[in-house]
C-alpha positions in Angstrom: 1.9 -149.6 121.8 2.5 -147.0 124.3 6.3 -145.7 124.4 5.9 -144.9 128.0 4.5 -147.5 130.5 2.7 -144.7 132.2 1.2 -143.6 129.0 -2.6 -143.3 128.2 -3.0 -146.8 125.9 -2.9 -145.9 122.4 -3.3 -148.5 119.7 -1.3 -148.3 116.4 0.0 -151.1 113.8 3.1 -151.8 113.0 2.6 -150.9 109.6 1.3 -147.3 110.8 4.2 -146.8 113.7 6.6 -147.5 110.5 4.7 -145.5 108.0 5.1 -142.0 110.8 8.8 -143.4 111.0 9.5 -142.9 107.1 6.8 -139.6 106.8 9.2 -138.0 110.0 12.3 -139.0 108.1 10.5 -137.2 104.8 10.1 -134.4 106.8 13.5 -133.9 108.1 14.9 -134.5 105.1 12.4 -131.5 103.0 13.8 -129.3 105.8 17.5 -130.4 105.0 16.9 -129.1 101.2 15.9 -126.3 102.8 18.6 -125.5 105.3 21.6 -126.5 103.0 19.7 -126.1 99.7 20.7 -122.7 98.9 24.3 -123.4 99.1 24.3 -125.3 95.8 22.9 -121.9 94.4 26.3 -120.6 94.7 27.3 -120.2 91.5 24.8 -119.5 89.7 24.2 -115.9 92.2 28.0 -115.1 91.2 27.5 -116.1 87.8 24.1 -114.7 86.9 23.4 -112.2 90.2 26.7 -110.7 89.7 27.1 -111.3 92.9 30.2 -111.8 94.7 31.5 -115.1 96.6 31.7 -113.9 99.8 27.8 -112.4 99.0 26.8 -115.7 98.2 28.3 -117.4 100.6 26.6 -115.4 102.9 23.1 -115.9 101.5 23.7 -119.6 101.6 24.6 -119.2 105.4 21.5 -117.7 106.0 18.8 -120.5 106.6 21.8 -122.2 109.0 21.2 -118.3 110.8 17.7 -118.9 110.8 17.9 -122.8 112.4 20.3 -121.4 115.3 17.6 -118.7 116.4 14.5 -121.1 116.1 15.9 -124.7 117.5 15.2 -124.3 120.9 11.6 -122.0 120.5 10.3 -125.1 118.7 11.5 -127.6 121.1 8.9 -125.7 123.8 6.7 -125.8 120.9 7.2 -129.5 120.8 6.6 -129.7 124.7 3.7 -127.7 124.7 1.7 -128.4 121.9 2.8 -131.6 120.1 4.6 -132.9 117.3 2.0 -133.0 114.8 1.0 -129.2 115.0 4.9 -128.2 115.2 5.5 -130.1 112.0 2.6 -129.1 110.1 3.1 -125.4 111.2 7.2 -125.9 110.6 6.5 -127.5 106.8 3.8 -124.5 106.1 6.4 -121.9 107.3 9.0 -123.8 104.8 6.6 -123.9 102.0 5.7 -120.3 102.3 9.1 -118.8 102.8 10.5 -121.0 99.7 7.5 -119.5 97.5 8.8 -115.8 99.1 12.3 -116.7 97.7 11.0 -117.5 94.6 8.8 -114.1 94.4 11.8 -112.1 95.2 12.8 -109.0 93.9 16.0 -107.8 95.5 18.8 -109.9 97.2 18.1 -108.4 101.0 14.2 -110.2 100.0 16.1 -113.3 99.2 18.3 -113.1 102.1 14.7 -113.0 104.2 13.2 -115.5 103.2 15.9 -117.8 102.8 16.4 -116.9 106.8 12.4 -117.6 107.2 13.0 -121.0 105.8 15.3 -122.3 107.8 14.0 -120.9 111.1 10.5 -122.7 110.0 12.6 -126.1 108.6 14.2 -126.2 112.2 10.5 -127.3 113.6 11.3 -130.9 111.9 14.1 -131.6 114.2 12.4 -132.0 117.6 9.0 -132.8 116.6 10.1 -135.4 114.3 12.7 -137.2 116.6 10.1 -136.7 118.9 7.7 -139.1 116.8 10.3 -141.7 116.5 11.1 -141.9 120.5 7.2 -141.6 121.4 6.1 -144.4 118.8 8.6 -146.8 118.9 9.4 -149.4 121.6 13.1 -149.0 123.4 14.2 -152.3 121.8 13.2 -151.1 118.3 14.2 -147.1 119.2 17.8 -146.7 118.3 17.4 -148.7 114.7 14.7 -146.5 113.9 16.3 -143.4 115.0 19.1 -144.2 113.0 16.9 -144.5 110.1 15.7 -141.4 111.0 19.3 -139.9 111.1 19.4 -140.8 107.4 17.6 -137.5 106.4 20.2 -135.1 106.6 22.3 -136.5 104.1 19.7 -137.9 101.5 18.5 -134.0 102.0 21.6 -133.2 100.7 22.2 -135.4 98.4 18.7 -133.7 96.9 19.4 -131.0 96.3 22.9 -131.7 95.0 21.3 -133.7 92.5 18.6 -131.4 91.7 19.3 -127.3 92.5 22.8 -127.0 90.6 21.4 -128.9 87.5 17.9 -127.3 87.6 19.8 -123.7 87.9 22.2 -124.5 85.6 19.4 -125.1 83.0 16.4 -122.9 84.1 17.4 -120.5 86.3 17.4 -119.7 90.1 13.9 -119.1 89.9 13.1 -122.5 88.7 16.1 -123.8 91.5 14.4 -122.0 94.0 11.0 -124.1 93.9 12.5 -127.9 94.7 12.5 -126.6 98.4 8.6 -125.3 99.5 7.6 -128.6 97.0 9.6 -131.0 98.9 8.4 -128.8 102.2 4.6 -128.9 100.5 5.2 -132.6 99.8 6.0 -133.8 103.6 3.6 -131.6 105.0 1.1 -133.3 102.8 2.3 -136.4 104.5 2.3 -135.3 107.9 -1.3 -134.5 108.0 -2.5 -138.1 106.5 0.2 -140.4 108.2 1.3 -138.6 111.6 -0.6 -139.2 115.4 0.9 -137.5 118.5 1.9 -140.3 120.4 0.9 -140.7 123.8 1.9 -139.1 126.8 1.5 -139.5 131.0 -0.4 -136.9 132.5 1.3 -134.0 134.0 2.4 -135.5 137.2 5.3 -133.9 138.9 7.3 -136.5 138.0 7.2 -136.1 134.4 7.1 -132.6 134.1 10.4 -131.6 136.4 13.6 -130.6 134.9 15.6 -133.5 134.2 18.8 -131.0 134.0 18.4 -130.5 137.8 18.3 -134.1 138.4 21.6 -135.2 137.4 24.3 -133.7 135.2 23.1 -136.7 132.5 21.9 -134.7 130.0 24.7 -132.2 130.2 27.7 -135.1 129.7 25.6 -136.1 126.6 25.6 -132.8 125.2 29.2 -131.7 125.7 30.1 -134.9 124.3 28.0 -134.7 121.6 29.9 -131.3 120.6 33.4 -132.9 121.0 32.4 -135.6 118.6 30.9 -133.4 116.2 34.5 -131.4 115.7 35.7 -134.1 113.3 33.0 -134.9 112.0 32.4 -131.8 110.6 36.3 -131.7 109.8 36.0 -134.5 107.4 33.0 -133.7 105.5 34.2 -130.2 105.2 37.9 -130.5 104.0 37.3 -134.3 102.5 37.6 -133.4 99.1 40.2 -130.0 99.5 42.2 -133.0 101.2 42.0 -135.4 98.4 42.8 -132.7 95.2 45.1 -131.0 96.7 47.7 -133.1 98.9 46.7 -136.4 97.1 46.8 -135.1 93.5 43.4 -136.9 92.8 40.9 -135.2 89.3 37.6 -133.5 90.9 35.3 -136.3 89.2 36.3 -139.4 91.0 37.3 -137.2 94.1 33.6 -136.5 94.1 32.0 -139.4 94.0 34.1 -140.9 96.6 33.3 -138.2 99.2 29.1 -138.9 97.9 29.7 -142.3 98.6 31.6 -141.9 101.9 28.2 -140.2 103.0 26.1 -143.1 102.1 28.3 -145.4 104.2 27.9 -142.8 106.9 24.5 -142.6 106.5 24.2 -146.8 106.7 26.6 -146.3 109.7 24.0 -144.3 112.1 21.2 -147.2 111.0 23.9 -149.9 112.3 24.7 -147.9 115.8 21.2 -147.5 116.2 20.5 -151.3 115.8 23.5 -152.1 118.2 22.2 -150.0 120.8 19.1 -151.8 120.5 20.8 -154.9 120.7 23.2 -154.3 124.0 20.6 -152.3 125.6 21.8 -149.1 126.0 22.8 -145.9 124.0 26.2 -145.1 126.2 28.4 -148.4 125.4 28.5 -147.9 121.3 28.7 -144.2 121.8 31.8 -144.5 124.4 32.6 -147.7 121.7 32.4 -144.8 118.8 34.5 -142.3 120.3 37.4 -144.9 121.0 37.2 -145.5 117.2 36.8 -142.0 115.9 39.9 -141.1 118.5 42.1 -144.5 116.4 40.7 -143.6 112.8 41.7 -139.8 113.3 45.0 -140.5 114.7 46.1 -143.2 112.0 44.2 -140.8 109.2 46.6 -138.0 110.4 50.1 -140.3 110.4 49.4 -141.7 107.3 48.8 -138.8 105.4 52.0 -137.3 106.7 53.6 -140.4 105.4 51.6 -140.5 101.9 50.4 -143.8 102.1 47.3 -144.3 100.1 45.9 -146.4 103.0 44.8 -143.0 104.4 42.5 -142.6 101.5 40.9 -146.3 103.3 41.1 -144.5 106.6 39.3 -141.6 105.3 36.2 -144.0 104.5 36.1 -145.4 108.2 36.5 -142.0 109.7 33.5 -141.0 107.8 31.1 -143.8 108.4 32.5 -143.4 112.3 32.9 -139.8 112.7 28.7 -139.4 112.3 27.7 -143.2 114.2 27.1 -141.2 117.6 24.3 -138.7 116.6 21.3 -141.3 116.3 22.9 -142.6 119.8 22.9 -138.9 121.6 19.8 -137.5 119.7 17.7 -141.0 121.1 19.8 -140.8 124.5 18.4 -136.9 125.2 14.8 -137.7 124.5 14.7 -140.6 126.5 16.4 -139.3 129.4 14.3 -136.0 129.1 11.2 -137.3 128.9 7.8 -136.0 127.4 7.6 -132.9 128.7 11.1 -131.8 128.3 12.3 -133.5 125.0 11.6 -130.8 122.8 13.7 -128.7 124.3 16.8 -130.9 125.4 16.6 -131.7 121.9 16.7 -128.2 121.0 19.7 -127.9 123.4 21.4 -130.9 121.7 21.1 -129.2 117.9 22.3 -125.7 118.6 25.5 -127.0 120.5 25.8 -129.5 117.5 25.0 -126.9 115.2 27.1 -123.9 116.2 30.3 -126.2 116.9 30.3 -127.2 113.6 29.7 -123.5 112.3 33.1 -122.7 114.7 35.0 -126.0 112.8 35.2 -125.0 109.6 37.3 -121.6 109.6 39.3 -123.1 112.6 39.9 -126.1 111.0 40.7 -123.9 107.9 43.3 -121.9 109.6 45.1 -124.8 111.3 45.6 -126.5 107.9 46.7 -123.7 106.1 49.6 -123.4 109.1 50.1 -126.9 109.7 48.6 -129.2 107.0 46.0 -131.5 106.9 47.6 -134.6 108.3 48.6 -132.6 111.5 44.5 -130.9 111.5 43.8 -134.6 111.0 45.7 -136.2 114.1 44.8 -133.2 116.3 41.0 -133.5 115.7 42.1 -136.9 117.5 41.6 -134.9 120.8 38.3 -134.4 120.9 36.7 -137.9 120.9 39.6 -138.7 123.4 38.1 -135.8 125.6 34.7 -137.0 124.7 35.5 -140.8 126.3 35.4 -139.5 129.6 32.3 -137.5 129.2 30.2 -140.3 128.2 28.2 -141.5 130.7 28.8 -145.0 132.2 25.7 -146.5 131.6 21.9 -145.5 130.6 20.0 -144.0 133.4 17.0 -145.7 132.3 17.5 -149.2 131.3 15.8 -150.6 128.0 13.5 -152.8 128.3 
């Protein structure tokens, strides 16, 4: 089924349109190990490297360097030459740079190739939304966007479970090959599984800039980037929060923050599928913000107040804190269209992505003045802002 009604007819089952929906979520998700893999390497570089935190830390930052500088190049990529060659290209780039990480002999080699990987990884982004929006029908688009959403964290969540453990035991060198094999892996997969999906020919009316059109696409992104702020607030100072104002042991504090992300993960899926149900993307995200604005505020007074209902609250503001990305990411394509996704898309991840680089020292000063419950309420703000930014209804209606 075509994804565009002005689309040359292209034929695929249901069974294949799902299959490129799980191979794009693969994808992402090998590029996640690779963008926040190295981070879980910490240690063991100050440990074993001799080298010092603030080194390390700086190593780890460097694939995030590498995504900000590439995002938007392979978005054009994405609008010039597909999504199939842009992930295949991306996932080779990953694979290679991992293997260049592994071959290292120096830590400024490292530091190179660890940049290399995550300016290839960024490819997956737009190509592989990209996939999702061009395959699937706009009834069935925001459930399987959310599914698609779900790769960031479950990239996470592999190499937490694998990198630390695997350096712990056989070294960085050993660490350092779970990224190009999960990259190798999905790139695998993308050649046998993945078709471009259609597009209309290059009529004028495809191919103009939709950012001179209407100030639609802006709205999205600049609320995007409110909604991102605490977001990134609680998955950053979740667990500081919980051992250090509510007294809780590292263990249990740890797995409730692991499952907090799997509820949040489950959470973009079920905005997805309501979007799909009202038809529209700009209801449940204005729907979203109104609750992240309530669940911020309340987390905020009740942590001032020590109840242990803001360790409840905490949960909620997770799961609804990340609900909109799906929404905004499935929003931007759409309105874009198939000339100009890739790099709206782009547009849409560096704004996301350097807003939450900005959060975390802010949001680290402001607590160490004021506290997290007043860091809390305050992130409050920025949803409210964000209300008024959404747009009041889709520009294109589902159908």
């Amino acid at each position: 089924m075509s994804a565009d009604p002005a689309a040359p007819a292209l034929e695929v089952s249901a069974r294949r349109r799902w299959a490129m929906l799980g191979v794009s979520t693969c994808a992402q998700a090998a590029a996640s190990v690779a963008i926040n893999g190295a981070a879980f390497l910490i240690p063991v570089l100050v440990d074993d490297r001799g080298l010092s935190l603030t080194q390390a830390g700086t190593l780890a930052a460097l694939p995030l360097v590498g995504v900000l500088c590439t995002l938007l190049l392979w978005g054009a990529a994405v609008d010039r030459i597909g999504e199939r060659a842009v992930l295949l290209a991306g996932l080779g780039g990953t694979t290679l740079a991992g293997v260049g990480a592994l071959l290292a002999d120096s830590t400024l080699q490292l530091g190179a190739a660890l940049f290399l990987a995550g300016a290839f990884a960024a490819s997956t982004s737009s190509a592989s939304g990209r996939v999702v929006v061009g395959w699937f029908p706009p009834g069935r688009r925001g459930l399987a966007m959310g599914i698609r959403q779900m790769a960031q964290p479950v990239g996470v969540g592999v190499a937490a479970v694998t990198i630390p453990v695997i350096s712990a035991h056989e070294g960085i060198a050993a660490a350092l090959l779970v990224s190009p094999a999960a990259a190798a892996v999905a790139a695998v997969a993308v050649t046998l599984v993945v078709l471009d999906p259609p597009r209309p020919p290059r009529h004028v009316e495809h191919t103009a800039n939709p950012y001179r059109q209407s100030s639609y696409l802006q709205r999205i992104h600049v609320a995007s980037i409110l909604l991102v702020v605490p977001q990134f607030l609680v998955w950053t100072y979740a667990l500081v929060w919980l051992l250090d104002d509510r007294g809780w042991e590292p263990s249990p504090a740890g797995l409730l923050v692991a499952g907090t992300q799997l509820l949040g993960a489950l959470g973009r899926i079920a905005s997805g599928a309501l979007s799909d149900a009202v038809g529209g993307r700009m209801r449940p995200m204005r729907w979203i913000a109104i609750g992240a604005v309530a669940t911020m505020a309340l987390l905020g007074l009740t942590a001032w107040l020590g109840w242990a209902v803001s360790v409840l609250l905490l949960t909620v503001a997770t799961i609804i804190t990340v609900a909109d990305n799906g929404l905004a990411f499935t929003a931007t394509a759409e309105r874009a269209g198939p000339y100009w996704s890739g790099r709206a898309l782009g547009v849409q991840n560096t704004a996301q992505y350097l807003t939450a680089a900005l959060c975390a020292p802010l949001a680290g000063l402001t607590i160490t003045h004021w506290g997290h419950p007043a860091t809390f309420a305050l992130s409050a703000l920025f949803p409210l802002a964000a209300i008024a930014l959404v747009p009041t209804r889709d520009e294109r209606p589902l159908h």
